[in-house]
C-alpha positions in Angstrom: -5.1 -4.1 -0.3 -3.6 -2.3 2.8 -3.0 -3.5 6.2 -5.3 -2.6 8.9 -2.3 -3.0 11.1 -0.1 -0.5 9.3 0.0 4.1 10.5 2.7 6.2 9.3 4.9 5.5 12.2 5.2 3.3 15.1 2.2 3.0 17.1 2.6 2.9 21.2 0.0 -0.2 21.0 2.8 -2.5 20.0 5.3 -2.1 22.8 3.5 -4.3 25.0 4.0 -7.0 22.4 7.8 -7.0 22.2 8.6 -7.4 25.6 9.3 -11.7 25.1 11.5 -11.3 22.4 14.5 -10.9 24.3 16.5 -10.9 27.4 15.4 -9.6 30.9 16.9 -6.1 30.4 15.1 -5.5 27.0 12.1 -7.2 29.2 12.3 -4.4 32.0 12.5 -1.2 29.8 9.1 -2.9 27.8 7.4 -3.8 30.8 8.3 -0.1 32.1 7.3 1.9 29.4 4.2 -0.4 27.6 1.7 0.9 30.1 2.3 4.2 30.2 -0.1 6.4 28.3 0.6 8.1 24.4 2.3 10.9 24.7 4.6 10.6 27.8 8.3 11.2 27.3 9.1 7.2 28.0 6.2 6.7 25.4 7.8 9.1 22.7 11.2 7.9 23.2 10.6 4.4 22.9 8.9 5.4 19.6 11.3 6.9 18.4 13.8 4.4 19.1 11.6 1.8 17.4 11.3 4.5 14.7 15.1 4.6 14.2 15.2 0.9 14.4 12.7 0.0 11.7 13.4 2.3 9.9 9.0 3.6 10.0 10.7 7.0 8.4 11.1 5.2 4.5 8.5 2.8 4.9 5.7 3.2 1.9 1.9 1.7 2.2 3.0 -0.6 -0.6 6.3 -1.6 0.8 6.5 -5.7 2.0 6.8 -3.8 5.6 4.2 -2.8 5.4 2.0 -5.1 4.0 2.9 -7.2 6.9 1.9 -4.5 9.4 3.7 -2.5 11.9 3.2 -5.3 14.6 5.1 -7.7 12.5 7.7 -5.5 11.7 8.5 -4.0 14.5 9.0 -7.9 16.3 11.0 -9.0 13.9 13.4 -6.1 13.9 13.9 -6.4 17.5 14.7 -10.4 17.0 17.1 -9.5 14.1 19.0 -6.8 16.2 22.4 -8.6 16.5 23.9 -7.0 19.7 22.9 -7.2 23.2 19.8 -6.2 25.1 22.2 -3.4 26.9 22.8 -1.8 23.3 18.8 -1.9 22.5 18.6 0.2 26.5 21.8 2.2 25.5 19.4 3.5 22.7 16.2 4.0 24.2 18.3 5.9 26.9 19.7 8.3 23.9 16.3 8.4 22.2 14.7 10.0 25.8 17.6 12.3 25.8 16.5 13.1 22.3 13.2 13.8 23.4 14.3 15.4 26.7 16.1 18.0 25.2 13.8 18.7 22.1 10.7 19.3 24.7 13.7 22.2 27.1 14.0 23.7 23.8 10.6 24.7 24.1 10.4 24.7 20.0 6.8 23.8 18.7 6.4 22.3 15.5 3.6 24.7 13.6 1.1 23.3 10.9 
């Protein structure tokens, strides 16, 4: 049986529900970026930071991940991150640089 909660990678409907799990900068940056819609470079770059975090990249659709769903997993890797809320920013900052310079490049990817 697969989860109804589970897509390849992380989904942007989530962010809104990590924003109590920690401190009041990890707070700000969720509170910032939840609203915004798919697709904008906040949106993307907080994906792919929870992406890197979760590790979405190796997860399998019969993996205990997730089975549990991508809501599940993506809270409790946030609680289990052991350094500060600056680090967690520290990464969504280098995750929009990421995506900042990926979308100068002006590659595409092609089907």
């Amino acid at each position: 049986m697969y989860q109804s909660d589970t897509e390849m990678l992380f989904p942007s409907r989530v962010i809104a529900s990590l924003a109590p799990l920690r401190g009041p900068a990890w707070k700000s940056l969720v509170e910032k970026v939840a609203p915004q819609p798919d697709g904008e470079p906040d949106t993307v770059a907080f994906g792919l930071l929870m992406v890197r975090l979760n590790g979405c990249v190796t997860c399998q659709a019969d993996s205990y991940k997730a089975m549990r769903g991508c809501t599940t997993c993506a809270q409790q890797s946030v609680c289990r991150f052991k350094e500060a809320d600056t680090e967690l920013v520290k990464l969504f900052k280098q995750a929009k640089k990421d995506v900042d310079d990926y979308l100068e490049s002006g590659k595409r990817l092609e089907a």
